[in-house]
Each structure stands twice: as structure tokens, then as C-alpha cells.
C-alpha positions in Angstrom: 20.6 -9.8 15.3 22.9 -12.1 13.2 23.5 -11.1 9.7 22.2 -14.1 8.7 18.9 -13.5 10.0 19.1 -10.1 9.1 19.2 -11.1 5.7 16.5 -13.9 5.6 14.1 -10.9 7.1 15.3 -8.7 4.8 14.2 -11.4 1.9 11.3 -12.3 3.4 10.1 -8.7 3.1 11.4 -8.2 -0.3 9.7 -11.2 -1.4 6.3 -10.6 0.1 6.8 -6.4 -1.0 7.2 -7.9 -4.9 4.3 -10.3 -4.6 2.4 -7.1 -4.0 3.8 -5.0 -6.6 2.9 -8.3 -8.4 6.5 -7.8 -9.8 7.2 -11.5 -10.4 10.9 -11.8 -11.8 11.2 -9.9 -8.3 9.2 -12.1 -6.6 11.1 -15.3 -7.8 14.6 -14.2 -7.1 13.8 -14.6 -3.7 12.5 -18.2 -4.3 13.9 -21.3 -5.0 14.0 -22.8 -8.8 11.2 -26.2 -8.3 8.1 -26.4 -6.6 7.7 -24.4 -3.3 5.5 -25.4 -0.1 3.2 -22.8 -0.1 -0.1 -23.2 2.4 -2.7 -20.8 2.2 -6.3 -20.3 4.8 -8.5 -22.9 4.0 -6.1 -25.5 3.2 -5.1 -24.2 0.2 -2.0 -25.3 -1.4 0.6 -24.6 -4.2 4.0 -25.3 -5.0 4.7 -21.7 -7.3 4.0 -18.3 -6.9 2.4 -17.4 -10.2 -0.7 -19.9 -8.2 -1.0 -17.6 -5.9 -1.6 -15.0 -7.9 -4.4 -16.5 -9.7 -5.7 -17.6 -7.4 -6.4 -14.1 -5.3 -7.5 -12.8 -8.6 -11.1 -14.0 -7.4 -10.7 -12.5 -3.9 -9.3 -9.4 -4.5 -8.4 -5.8 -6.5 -6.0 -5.4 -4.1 -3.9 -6.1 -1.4 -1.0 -5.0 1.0 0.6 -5.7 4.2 1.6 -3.7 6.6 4.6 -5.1 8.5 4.2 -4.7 12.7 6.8 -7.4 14.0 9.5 -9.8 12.5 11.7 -12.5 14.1 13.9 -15.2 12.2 15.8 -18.1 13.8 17.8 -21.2 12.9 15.9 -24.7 13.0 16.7 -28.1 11.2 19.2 -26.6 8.5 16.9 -23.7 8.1 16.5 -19.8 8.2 12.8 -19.5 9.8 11.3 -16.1 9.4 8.1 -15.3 11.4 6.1 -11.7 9.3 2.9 -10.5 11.5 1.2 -7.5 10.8 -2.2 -6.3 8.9 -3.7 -6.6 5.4 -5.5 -3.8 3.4 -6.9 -3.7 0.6 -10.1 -3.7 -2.0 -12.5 -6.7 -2.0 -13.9 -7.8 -5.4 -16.8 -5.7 -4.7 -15.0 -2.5 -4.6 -15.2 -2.1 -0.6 -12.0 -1.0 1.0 -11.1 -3.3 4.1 -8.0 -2.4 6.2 -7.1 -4.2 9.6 -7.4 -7.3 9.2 -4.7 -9.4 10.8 -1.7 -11.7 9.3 1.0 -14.1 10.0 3.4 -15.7 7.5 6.3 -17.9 8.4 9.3 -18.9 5.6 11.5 -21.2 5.5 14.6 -19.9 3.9 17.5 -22.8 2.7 20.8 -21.3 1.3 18.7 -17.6 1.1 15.9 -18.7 -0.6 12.2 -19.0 0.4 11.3 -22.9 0.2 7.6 -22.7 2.2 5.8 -20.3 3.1 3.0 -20.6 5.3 0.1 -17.8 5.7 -2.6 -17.6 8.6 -5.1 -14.0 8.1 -8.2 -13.6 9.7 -10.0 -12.6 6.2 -12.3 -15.4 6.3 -14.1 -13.7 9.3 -14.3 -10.3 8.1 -16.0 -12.0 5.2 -18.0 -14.0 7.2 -19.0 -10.6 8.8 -19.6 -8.7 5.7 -22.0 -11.7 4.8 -24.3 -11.7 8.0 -24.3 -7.7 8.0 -25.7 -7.9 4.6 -28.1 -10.6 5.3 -29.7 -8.7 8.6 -30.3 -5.6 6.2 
């Protein structure tokens, strides 16, 4: 693969392993100084990373990715990077969840992450949870 591409993987990963560590200085040296395109599940959207952050606060304890595939190419001026793989974790409630599957695709311009844009199936494992409880 092209060293380019390499590299926008490479940040990509380093980004998303800092968001996790919730080691933010980390976090935004991969990220471009102004607002950010950021799109969440449900619509949700932000335009810095320190959003994000608060706004999982209320969803979970914690969270982690495990990384399965990676591609990157050039489009329009751009470094796309394509991350798929699973999320684990500890819901608010304490219970431990593991599996639950993820895509996130950047946009990198001149290195940096300028969108990112997040698709999980999370929603329907708490969906799940929900009628489970409510046939006890």
C-alpha cells in the first residue's frame, strides 16, 4: 500500500486509540484546528471531539474497539480511511457488552482527520436488552 495511505491508517488508528484512552491533546493532534464533521448513530452531530466525549458520558463507562479490517484511498483531494471491527465495553448499568459491530470512515486533508463518520449496531443491542427485560 502507498505510504500515504499507510499513514492516514496509521492516524486514523492513533486517533480513534486516543479517543479511547480519552487522552485528548492525543486525540487532537490527529485533527484539524476548527470545527470537524463529525456524524454519529442517530443523527447525531458535532464539529469537536471534546462533544463527543460528553456526549458518551451518558451511554457508557467504557468503550474500545477492536480493529478487524482497514482500507484507505484517494477521493476528491482526500485521504479516505474505512475502520470496521467490534466495540466492547460497560453500559451505564455496569453490564459488560462485547461484539457489537462498527464502521468508521475519515476523511484526512494534509494528514489530518476533517470528518469522521460512525455506523455501530449499539442501538439494537439496546433495543434487545430492553425487550429481554421487559418479557421478564
Amino acid at each position: 500500500m502507498h505510504g500515504k495511505l499507510q499513514q492516514a491508517i496509521a492516524t486514523a488508528e492513533a486517533y480513534l486509540a486516543a479517543m479511547e484512552a480519552r487522552d485528548m491533546d492525543a486525540a487532537r493532534s490527529h485533527v484539524q484546528d476548527g470545527p470537524l464533521d463529525l456524524t454519529f448513530p442517530g443523527a447525531r452531530r458535532f464539529t469537536g471531539i471534546d462533544q463527543i466525549v460528553a456526549n458518551s458520558g451518558g451511554r457508557y463507562i467504557r468503550v474500545g474497539k477492536t480493529i478487524q479490517r482497514r482500507s484507505a484511498w484517494e477521493e476528491d483531494g482526500q485521504v479516505m480511511v474505512l475502520i470496521a471491527g467490534e466495540l466492547n465495553g460497560v453500559w451505564r448499568d455496569g453490564e459488560a457488552f462485547d461484539g457489537i459491530r462498527f464502521i468508521d470512515l475519515f476523511a484526512l486533508r494534509d494528514g489530518l482527520i476533517v470528518r469522521q463518520e460512525v455506523w455501530n449496531d449499539a442501538g439494537e443491542y439496546q433495543l434487545a436488552r430492553k425487550a429481554e427485560e421487559n418479557q421478564s
